[in-house]
C-alpha positions as CSV (number, residue, x, y, z in Angstrom):
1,X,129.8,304.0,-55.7
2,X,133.4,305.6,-55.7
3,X,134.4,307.7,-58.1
4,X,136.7,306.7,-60.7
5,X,139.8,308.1,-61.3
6,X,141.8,308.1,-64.6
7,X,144.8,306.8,-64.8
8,X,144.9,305.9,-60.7
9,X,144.0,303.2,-58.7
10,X,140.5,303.0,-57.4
11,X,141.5,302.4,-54.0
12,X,141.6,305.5,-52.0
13,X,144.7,306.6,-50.0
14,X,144.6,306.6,-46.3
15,X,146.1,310.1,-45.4
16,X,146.7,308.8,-42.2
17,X,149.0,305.6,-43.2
18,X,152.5,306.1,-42.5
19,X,155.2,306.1,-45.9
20,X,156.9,302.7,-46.2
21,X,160.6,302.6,-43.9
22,X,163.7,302.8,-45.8
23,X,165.9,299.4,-46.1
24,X,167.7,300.3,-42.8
25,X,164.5,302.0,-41.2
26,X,164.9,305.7,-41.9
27,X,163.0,308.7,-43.5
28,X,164.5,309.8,-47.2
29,X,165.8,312.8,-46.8
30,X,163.4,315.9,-48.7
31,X,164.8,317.3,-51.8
32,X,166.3,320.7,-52.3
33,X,163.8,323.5,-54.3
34,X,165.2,323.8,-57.4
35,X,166.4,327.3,-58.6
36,X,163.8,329.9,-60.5
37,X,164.5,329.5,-64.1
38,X,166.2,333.0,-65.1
39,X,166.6,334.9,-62.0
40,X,169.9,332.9,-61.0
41,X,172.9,335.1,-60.2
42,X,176.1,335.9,-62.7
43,X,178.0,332.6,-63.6
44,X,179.8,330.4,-60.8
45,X,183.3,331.9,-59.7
46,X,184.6,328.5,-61.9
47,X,183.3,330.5,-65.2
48,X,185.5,332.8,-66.3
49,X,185.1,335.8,-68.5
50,X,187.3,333.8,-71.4
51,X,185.0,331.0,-70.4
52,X,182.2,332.9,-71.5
53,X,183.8,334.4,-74.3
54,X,184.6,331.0,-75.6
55,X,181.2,330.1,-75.1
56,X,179.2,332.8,-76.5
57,X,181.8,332.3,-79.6
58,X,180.2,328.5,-80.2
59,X,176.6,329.9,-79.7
60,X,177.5,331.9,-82.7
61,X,179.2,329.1,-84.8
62,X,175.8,327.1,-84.1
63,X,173.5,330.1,-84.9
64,X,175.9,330.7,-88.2
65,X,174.7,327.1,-89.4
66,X,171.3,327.2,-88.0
67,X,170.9,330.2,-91.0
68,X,173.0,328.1,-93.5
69,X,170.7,325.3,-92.6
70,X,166.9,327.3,-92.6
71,X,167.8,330.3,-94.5
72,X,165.4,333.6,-93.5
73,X,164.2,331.9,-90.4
74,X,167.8,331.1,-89.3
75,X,168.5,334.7,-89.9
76,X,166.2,335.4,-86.8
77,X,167.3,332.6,-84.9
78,X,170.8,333.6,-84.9
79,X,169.7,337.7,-83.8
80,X,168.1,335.7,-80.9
81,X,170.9,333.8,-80.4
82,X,173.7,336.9,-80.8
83,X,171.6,339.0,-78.3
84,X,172.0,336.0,-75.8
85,X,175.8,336.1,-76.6
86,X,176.0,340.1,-76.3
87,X,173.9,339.6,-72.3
88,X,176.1,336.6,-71.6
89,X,179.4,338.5,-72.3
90,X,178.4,342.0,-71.0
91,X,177.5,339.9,-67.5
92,X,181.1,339.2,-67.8
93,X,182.3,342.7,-68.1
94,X,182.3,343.2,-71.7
95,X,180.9,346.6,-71.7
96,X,182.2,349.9,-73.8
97,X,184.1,351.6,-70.8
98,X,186.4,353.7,-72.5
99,X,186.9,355.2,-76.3
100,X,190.4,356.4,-77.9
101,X,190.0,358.6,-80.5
102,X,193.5,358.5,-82.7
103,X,195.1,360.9,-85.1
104,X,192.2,363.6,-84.8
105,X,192.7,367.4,-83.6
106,X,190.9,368.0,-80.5
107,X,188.2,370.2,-82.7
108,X,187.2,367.5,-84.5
109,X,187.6,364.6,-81.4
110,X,184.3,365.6,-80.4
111,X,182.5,365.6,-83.3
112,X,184.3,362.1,-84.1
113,X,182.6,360.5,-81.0
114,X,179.2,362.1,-81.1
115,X,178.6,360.5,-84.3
116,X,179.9,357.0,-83.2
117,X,176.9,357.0,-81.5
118,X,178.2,354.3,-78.8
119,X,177.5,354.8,-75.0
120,X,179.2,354.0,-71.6
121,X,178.3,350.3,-70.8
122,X,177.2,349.0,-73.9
123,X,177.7,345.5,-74.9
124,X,181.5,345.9,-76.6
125,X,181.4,342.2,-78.5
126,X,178.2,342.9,-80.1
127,X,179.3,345.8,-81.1
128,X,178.8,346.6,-85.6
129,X,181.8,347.9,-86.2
130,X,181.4,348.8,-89.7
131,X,178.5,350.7,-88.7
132,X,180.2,352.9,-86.5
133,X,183.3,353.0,-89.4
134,X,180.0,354.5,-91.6
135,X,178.8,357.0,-89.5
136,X,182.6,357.8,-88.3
137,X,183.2,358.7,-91.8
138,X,180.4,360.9,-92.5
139,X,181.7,363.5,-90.5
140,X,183.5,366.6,-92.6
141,X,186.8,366.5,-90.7
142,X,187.1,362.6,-91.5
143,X,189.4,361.1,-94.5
144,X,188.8,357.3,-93.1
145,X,188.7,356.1,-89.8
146,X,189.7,352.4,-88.7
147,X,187.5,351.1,-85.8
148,X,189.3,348.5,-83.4
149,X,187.8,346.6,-80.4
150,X,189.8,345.8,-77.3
151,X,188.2,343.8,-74.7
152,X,187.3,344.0,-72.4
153,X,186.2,347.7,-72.7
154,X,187.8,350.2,-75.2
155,X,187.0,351.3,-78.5
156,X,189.6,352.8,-80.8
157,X,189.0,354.9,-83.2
158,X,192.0,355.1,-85.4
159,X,191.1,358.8,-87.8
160,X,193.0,360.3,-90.7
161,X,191.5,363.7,-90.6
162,X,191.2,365.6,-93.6
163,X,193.7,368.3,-93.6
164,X,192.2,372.0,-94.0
165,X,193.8,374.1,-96.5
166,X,192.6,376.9,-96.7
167,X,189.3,379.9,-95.9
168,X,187.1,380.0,-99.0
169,X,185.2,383.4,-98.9
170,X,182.1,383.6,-101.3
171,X,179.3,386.1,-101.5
172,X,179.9,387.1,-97.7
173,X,180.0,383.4,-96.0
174,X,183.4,381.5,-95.1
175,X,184.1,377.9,-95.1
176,X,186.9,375.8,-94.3
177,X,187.9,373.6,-97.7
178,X,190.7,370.7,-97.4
179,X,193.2,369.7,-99.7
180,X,190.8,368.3,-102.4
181,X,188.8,372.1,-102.6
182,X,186.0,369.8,-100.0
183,X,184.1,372.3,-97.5
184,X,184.7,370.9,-94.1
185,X,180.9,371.6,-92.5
186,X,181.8,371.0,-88.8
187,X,185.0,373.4,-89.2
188,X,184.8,377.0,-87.7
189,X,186.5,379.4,-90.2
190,X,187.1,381.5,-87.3
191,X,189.0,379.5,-85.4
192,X,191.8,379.0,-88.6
193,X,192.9,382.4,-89.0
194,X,196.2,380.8,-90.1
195,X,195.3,379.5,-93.2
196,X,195.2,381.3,-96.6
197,X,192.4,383.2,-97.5
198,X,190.7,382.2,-101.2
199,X,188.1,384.8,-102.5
200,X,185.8,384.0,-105.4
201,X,183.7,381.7,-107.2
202,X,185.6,378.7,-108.6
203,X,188.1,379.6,-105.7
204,X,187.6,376.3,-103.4
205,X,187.9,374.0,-106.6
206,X,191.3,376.3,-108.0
207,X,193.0,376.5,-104.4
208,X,194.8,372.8,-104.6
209,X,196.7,373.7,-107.5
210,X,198.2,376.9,-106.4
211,X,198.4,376.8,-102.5
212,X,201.5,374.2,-103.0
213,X,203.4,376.5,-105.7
214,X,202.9,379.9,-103.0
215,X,203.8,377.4,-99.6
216,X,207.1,376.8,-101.7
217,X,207.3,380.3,-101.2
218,X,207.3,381.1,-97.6
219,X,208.2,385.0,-98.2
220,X,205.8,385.4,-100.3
221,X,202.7,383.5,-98.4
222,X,203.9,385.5,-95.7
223,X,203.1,388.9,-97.6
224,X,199.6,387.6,-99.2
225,X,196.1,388.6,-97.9
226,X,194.2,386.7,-100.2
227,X,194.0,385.1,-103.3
228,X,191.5,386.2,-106.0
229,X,189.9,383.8,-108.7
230,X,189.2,386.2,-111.6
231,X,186.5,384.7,-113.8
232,X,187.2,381.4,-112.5
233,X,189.9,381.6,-114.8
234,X,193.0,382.6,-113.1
235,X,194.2,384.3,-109.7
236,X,194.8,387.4,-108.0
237,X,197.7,387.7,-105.7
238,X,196.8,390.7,-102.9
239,X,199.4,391.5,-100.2
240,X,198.7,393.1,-96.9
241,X,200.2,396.3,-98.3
242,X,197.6,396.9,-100.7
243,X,200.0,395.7,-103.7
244,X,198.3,393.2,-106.8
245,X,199.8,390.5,-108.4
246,X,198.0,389.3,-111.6
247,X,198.9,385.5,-112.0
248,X,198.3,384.3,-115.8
249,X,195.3,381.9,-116.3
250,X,198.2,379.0,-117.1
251,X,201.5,378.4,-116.5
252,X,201.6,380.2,-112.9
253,X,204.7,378.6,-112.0
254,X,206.8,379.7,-114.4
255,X,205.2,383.2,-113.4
256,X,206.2,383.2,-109.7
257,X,209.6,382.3,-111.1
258,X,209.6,385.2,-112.9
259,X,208.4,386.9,-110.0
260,X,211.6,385.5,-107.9
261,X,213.5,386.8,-110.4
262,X,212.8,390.1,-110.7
263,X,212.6,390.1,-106.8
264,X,216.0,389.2,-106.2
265,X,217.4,391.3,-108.9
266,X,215.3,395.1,-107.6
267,X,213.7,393.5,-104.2
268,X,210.4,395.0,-105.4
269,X,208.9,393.1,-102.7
270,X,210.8,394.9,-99.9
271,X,209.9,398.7,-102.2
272,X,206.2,398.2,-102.6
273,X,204.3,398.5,-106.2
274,X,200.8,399.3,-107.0
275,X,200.8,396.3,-109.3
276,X,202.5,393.3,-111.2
277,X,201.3,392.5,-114.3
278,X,202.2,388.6,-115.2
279,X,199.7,387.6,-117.5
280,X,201.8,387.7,-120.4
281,X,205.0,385.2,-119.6
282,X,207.2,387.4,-122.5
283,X,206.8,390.6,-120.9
284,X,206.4,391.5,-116.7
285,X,204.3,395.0,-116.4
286,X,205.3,396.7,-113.3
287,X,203.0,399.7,-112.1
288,X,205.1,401.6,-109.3
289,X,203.1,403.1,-106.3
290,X,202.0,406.5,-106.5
291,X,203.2,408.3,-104.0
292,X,201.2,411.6,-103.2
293,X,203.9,414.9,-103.4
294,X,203.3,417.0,-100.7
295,X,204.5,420.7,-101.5
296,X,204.5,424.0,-99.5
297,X,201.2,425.7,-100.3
298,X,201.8,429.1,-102.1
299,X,202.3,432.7,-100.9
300,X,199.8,434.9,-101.0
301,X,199.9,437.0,-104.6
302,X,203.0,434.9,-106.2
Protein backbone atom coordinates (compact mmCIF):
# COMPACT_ATOMS: atom_id res chain seq x y z
CA UNK A 1 0.00 0.00 0.00
CA UNK A 2 1.76 3.46 -0.58
CA UNK A 3 2.30 5.73 1.87
CA UNK A 4 0.28 8.68 2.26
CA UNK A 5 1.42 11.93 2.16
CA UNK A 6 -0.19 15.02 3.65
CA UNK A 7 -1.01 17.68 1.78
CA UNK A 8 0.51 15.94 -1.64
CA UNK A 9 -0.63 13.90 -4.23
CA UNK A 10 -0.47 10.22 -3.77
CA UNK A 11 1.12 9.66 -6.98
CA UNK A 12 4.73 9.37 -6.77
CA UNK A 13 7.14 11.46 -8.85
CA UNK A 14 9.24 9.88 -11.46
CA UNK A 15 12.76 11.40 -10.79
CA UNK A 16 13.57 10.46 -14.04
CA UNK A 17 10.66 12.46 -16.10
CA UNK A 18 11.87 15.37 -17.80
CA UNK A 19 10.31 19.19 -16.46
CA UNK A 20 7.50 20.36 -18.92
CA UNK A 21 9.23 22.69 -22.12
CA UNK A 22 8.69 26.26 -21.94
CA UNK A 23 5.95 27.88 -24.50
CA UNK A 24 8.76 28.26 -27.17
CA UNK A 25 10.72 25.01 -26.06
CA UNK A 26 13.35 26.21 -23.67
CA UNK A 27 14.65 25.60 -20.00
CA UNK A 28 13.69 28.58 -17.44
CA UNK A 29 16.50 30.08 -16.54
CA UNK A 30 17.75 29.19 -12.46
CA UNK A 31 17.24 31.88 -10.08
CA UNK A 32 19.94 33.92 -8.49
CA UNK A 33 20.83 32.99 -4.48
CA UNK A 34 19.50 35.59 -2.60
CA UNK A 35 21.82 37.61 -0.28
CA UNK A 36 22.60 36.50 3.59
CA UNK A 37 20.32 38.48 5.63
CA UNK A 38 22.84 40.97 7.63
CA UNK A 39 26.20 40.36 6.22
CA UNK A 40 25.50 42.64 3.06
CA UNK A 41 28.09 45.37 2.45
CA UNK A 42 27.73 49.33 3.37
CA UNK A 43 24.77 50.94 1.29
CA UNK A 44 24.69 51.06 -2.65
CA UNK A 45 26.98 53.99 -4.08
CA UNK A 46 23.11 55.59 -4.90
CA UNK A 47 22.77 56.01 -0.84
CA UNK A 48 24.32 58.83 0.28
CA UNK A 49 25.49 59.81 3.62
CA UNK A 50 22.51 62.62 3.75
CA UNK A 51 20.41 59.75 2.41
CA UNK A 52 21.06 57.96 5.45
CA UNK A 53 20.95 60.77 7.65
CA UNK A 54 17.47 61.55 6.36
CA UNK A 55 16.67 58.10 6.94
CA UNK A 56 17.81 57.35 10.25
CA UNK A 57 15.92 60.83 11.13
CA UNK A 58 12.34 59.06 10.05
CA UNK A 59 13.35 55.83 11.99
CA UNK A 60 13.37 58.16 14.95
CA UNK A 61 10.15 60.22 14.19
CA UNK A 62 8.46 56.56 13.96
CA UNK A 63 10.24 55.22 17.16
CA UNK A 64 9.11 58.81 18.91
CA UNK A 65 5.34 57.70 18.20
CA UNK A 66 5.83 54.08 18.65
CA UNK A 67 6.58 55.40 22.72
CA UNK A 68 3.72 57.95 22.47
CA UNK A 69 1.64 55.15 21.24
CA UNK A 70 2.80 52.02 23.95
CA UNK A 71 4.34 54.09 26.59
CA UNK A 72 7.30 51.97 28.73
CA UNK A 73 7.54 49.37 26.01
CA UNK A 74 7.86 52.01 23.23
CA UNK A 75 10.61 53.48 25.41
CA UNK A 76 12.55 50.27 24.53
CA UNK A 77 11.50 50.04 21.19
CA UNK A 78 12.75 53.27 20.22
CA UNK A 79 16.58 52.49 22.25
CA UNK A 80 16.35 49.61 19.65
CA UNK A 81 15.47 51.56 17.06
CA UNK A 82 18.11 54.76 17.86
CA UNK A 83 20.93 52.16 18.17
CA UNK A 84 19.99 51.09 14.56
CA UNK A 85 20.08 54.83 13.54
CA UNK A 86 23.54 55.46 15.44
CA UNK A 87 25.13 51.86 13.23
CA UNK A 88 23.26 53.06 10.14
CA UNK A 89 24.86 56.61 10.24
CA UNK A 90 28.31 55.70 11.75
CA UNK A 91 28.52 53.18 8.37
CA UNK A 92 28.20 56.43 6.69
CA UNK A 93 30.98 58.14 8.40
CA UNK A 94 29.38 59.65 11.22
CA UNK A 95 31.97 58.94 13.71
CA UNK A 96 33.75 61.47 16.51
CA UNK A 97 36.99 62.24 14.54
CA UNK A 98 38.07 65.27 15.91
CA UNK A 99 37.16 67.48 19.28
CA UNK A 100 37.72 71.46 19.60
CA UNK A 101 37.99 72.49 22.85
CA UNK A 102 37.11 76.61 22.96
CA UNK A 103 37.88 79.35 25.37
CA UNK A 104 39.96 77.00 27.87
CA UNK A 105 43.78 77.56 28.83
CA UNK A 106 45.77 74.78 27.75
CA UNK A 107 46.03 73.53 31.68
CA UNK A 108 42.65 73.00 31.88
CA UNK A 109 42.05 71.64 27.86
CA UNK A 110 43.10 68.41 29.05
CA UNK A 111 41.23 68.01 31.92
CA UNK A 112 38.19 69.40 29.81
CA UNK A 113 38.43 66.33 27.40
CA UNK A 114 39.22 63.58 29.76
CA UNK A 115 36.06 64.09 31.41
CA UNK A 116 33.98 64.32 28.19
CA UNK A 117 34.55 60.94 28.26
CA UNK A 118 34.01 60.60 24.27
CA UNK A 119 36.46 58.46 22.11
CA UNK A 120 37.88 58.51 18.48
CA UNK A 121 35.21 56.76 16.24
CA UNK A 122 32.28 56.87 18.24
CA UNK A 123 28.92 57.20 16.69
CA UNK A 124 28.77 61.33 16.59
CA UNK A 125 24.65 61.48 15.92
CA UNK A 126 23.93 59.37 18.82
CA UNK A 127 25.82 61.22 20.72
CA UNK A 128 23.99 62.71 24.60
CA UNK A 129 25.04 65.86 24.51
CA UNK A 130 23.74 67.09 27.72
CA UNK A 131 25.51 64.37 29.19
CA UNK A 132 28.83 65.33 28.12
CA UNK A 133 27.62 69.32 29.03
CA UNK A 134 27.21 67.48 32.73
CA UNK A 135 30.26 65.87 33.20
CA UNK A 136 32.08 69.00 31.20
CA UNK A 137 30.88 71.05 33.91
CA UNK A 138 31.94 69.19 36.81
CA UNK A 139 35.37 69.89 36.26
CA UNK A 140 36.95 72.78 38.72
CA UNK A 141 38.32 75.00 35.88
CA UNK A 142 34.71 75.06 34.21
CA UNK A 143 32.12 78.12 34.62
CA UNK A 144 29.68 76.40 31.76
CA UNK A 145 30.54 74.79 28.71
CA UNK A 146 28.30 74.74 25.50
CA UNK A 147 28.56 71.34 23.61
CA UNK A 148 27.95 71.56 19.70
CA UNK A 149 27.92 68.70 17.05
CA UNK A 150 29.33 69.13 13.59
CA UNK A 151 28.93 66.31 11.29
CA UNK A 152 30.20 64.57 10.12
CA UNK A 153 33.01 64.32 12.79
CA UNK A 154 33.79 67.10 15.31
CA UNK A 155 32.77 67.89 18.68
CA UNK A 156 33.01 71.43 20.04
CA UNK A 157 33.38 72.18 23.20
CA UNK A 158 32.60 75.84 23.63
CA UNK A 159 34.14 76.53 27.82
CA UNK A 160 34.02 79.62 29.88
CA UNK A 161 36.69 78.74 32.35
CA UNK A 162 36.50 80.05 35.71
CA UNK A 163 39.03 82.66 36.19
CA UNK A 164 41.65 82.04 39.10
CA UNK A 165 42.17 84.79 41.40
CA UNK A 166 44.18 84.32 43.61
CA UNK A 167 46.69 81.38 46.10
CA UNK A 168 44.76 80.69 49.21
CA UNK A 169 47.43 79.46 51.85
CA UNK A 170 45.85 77.71 55.01
CA UNK A 171 47.43 75.64 57.74
CA UNK A 172 50.41 74.75 55.32
CA UNK A 173 48.39 73.61 51.95
CA UNK A 174 47.72 76.00 48.80
CA UNK A 175 44.86 76.08 46.50
CA UNK A 176 43.97 78.01 43.66
CA UNK A 177 40.39 79.94 44.40
CA UNK A 178 38.47 81.85 41.43
CA UNK A 179 36.67 84.97 41.54
CA UNK A 180 33.71 83.65 43.72
CA UNK A 181 36.42 82.51 46.77
CA UNK A 182 35.69 78.57 44.79
CA UNK A 183 38.93 76.23 45.17
CA UNK A 184 39.75 75.17 41.67
CA UNK A 185 40.82 71.20 42.59
CA UNK A 186 42.48 70.46 39.19
CA UNK A 187 44.64 73.85 39.47
CA UNK A 188 48.39 73.57 40.44
CA UNK A 189 49.18 76.54 42.88
CA UNK A 190 52.55 76.10 41.67
CA UNK A 191 52.18 76.78 38.38
CA UNK A 192 50.31 80.55 39.27
CA UNK A 193 53.09 82.16 40.96
CA UNK A 194 51.55 85.39 39.50
CA UNK A 195 48.53 85.63 41.39
CA UNK A 196 48.17 87.21 44.87
CA UNK A 197 48.86 85.36 47.71
CA UNK A 198 45.74 85.21 50.52
CA UNK A 199 46.83 83.73 54.02
CA UNK A 200 44.27 82.72 56.64
CA UNK A 201 41.17 81.26 57.53
CA UNK A 202 38.11 83.07 56.10
CA UNK A 203 40.79 84.29 53.40
CA UNK A 204 39.32 82.44 50.12
CA UNK A 205 35.68 83.63 51.00
CA UNK A 206 37.17 87.63 51.89
CA UNK A 207 39.58 87.67 48.71
CA UNK A 208 36.67 88.82 46.08
CA UNK A 209 36.03 91.91 47.83
CA UNK A 210 39.41 93.27 48.23
CA UNK A 211 41.53 91.86 45.30
CA UNK A 212 39.53 94.42 42.91
CA UNK A 213 40.14 97.64 45.28
CA UNK A 214 44.32 96.58 45.40
CA UNK A 215 44.27 95.59 41.22
CA UNK A 216 43.08 99.38 41.02
CA UNK A 217 46.18 99.82 42.57
CA UNK A 218 48.82 98.48 40.39
CA UNK A 219 51.87 100.12 42.60
CA UNK A 220 50.71 98.86 45.33
CA UNK A 221 49.85 95.02 44.30
CA UNK A 222 53.14 95.27 42.90
CA UNK A 223 54.76 95.83 46.48
CA UNK A 224 52.40 93.17 48.40
CA UNK A 225 53.48 89.62 49.47
CA UNK A 226 50.45 88.57 50.82
CA UNK A 227 47.37 89.43 52.31
CA UNK A 228 46.43 88.46 55.93
CA UNK A 229 42.79 87.76 57.21
CA UNK A 230 43.07 88.68 60.84
CA UNK A 231 40.23 86.97 62.76
CA UNK A 232 38.32 86.54 59.71
CA UNK A 233 37.54 89.91 60.36
CA UNK A 234 39.74 92.19 58.34
CA UNK A 235 43.12 92.08 56.35
CA UNK A 236 46.71 92.50 56.62
CA UNK A 237 48.64 94.18 53.87
CA UNK A 238 52.46 92.62 53.94
CA UNK A 239 54.98 93.97 51.34
CA UNK A 240 58.08 92.20 50.15
CA UNK A 241 60.13 94.62 52.31
CA UNK A 242 58.92 93.33 55.42
CA UNK A 243 56.52 96.59 55.88
CA UNK A 244 52.52 95.98 57.42
CA UNK A 245 49.62 97.59 56.44
CA UNK A 246 46.61 97.05 58.85
CA UNK A 247 43.39 97.46 56.74
CA UNK A 248 40.14 98.32 59.03
CA UNK A 249 37.58 95.49 59.30
CA UNK A 250 35.10 97.97 57.00
CA UNK A 251 35.37 100.63 54.95
CA UNK A 252 38.82 99.52 53.28
CA UNK A 253 38.41 101.67 50.40
CA UNK A 254 38.25 104.65 51.89
CA UNK A 255 41.51 103.38 53.77
CA UNK A 256 43.61 102.81 50.70
CA UNK A 257 42.56 106.22 49.80
CA UNK A 258 43.93 107.50 52.73
CA UNK A 259 46.77 105.42 52.05
CA UNK A 260 47.18 107.26 48.40
CA UNK A 261 47.06 110.12 50.17
CA UNK A 262 49.52 110.16 52.46
CA UNK A 263 51.72 108.36 49.75
CA UNK A 264 51.67 111.04 47.41
CA UNK A 265 52.09 113.70 49.97
CA UNK A 266 55.65 111.86 51.96
CA UNK A 267 56.10 108.83 49.34
CA UNK A 268 56.19 106.53 52.40
CA UNK A 269 55.97 103.79 50.06
CA UNK A 270 59.26 104.65 48.20
CA UNK A 271 61.04 105.37 52.38
CA UNK A 272 59.97 102.13 53.90
CA UNK A 273 57.94 101.92 57.46
CA UNK A 274 57.72 99.21 59.94
CA UNK A 275 54.00 99.69 59.97
CA UNK A 276 50.69 101.56 58.96
CA UNK A 277 48.07 101.62 61.22
CA UNK A 278 44.56 102.17 59.35
CA UNK A 279 42.08 100.80 61.46
CA UNK A 280 40.82 103.82 62.76
CA UNK A 281 39.58 106.05 59.39
CA UNK A 282 40.07 109.54 61.80
CA UNK A 283 43.56 108.96 62.62
CA UNK A 284 46.57 107.05 60.24
CA UNK A 285 49.29 105.61 62.85
CA UNK A 286 52.55 105.45 61.13
CA UNK A 287 55.45 103.31 62.88
CA UNK A 288 58.83 104.41 61.07
CA UNK A 289 61.51 101.53 60.62
CA UNK A 290 64.04 101.18 63.13
CA UNK A 291 67.07 101.49 61.83
CA UNK A 292 69.97 99.88 63.90
CA UNK A 293 72.86 102.83 64.76
CA UNK A 294 76.01 101.47 64.17
CA UNK A 295 78.73 103.46 66.28
CA UNK A 296 82.58 103.15 66.65
CA UNK A 297 83.16 100.82 69.65
CA UNK A 298 84.98 102.60 72.53
CA UNK A 299 88.66 103.01 73.47
CA UNK A 300 90.12 101.17 75.84
CA UNK A 301 89.85 103.08 79.55
CA UNK A 302 87.58 106.20 78.24
Amino acid sequence: MPAAVRGGSRAQANPRAKAPASPRGKRPASPKPAQAPGRGGPPGPGLSPKTVLFAAAAVVALALGVTLATGQRGERLVQAFEHAADVKLAQAGFRLKKVHVEGASPMATADIVKAAGVYADQPLVGLDLQDVRRKVESVGWVKQVRVVRLLPDTLVLAVEERRQLAVWQREGKTSVIDDHGEVIPEADPGRFAGLPLVVGEGADAAAPGILPLLAQRPRLLQLADALVRVDDRRWDLRLKDGSLIQLPSTGEEQALMQLEQLDQRSHILELGFDRIDLRNPELVAVRPRQTELVGRPAAAGA
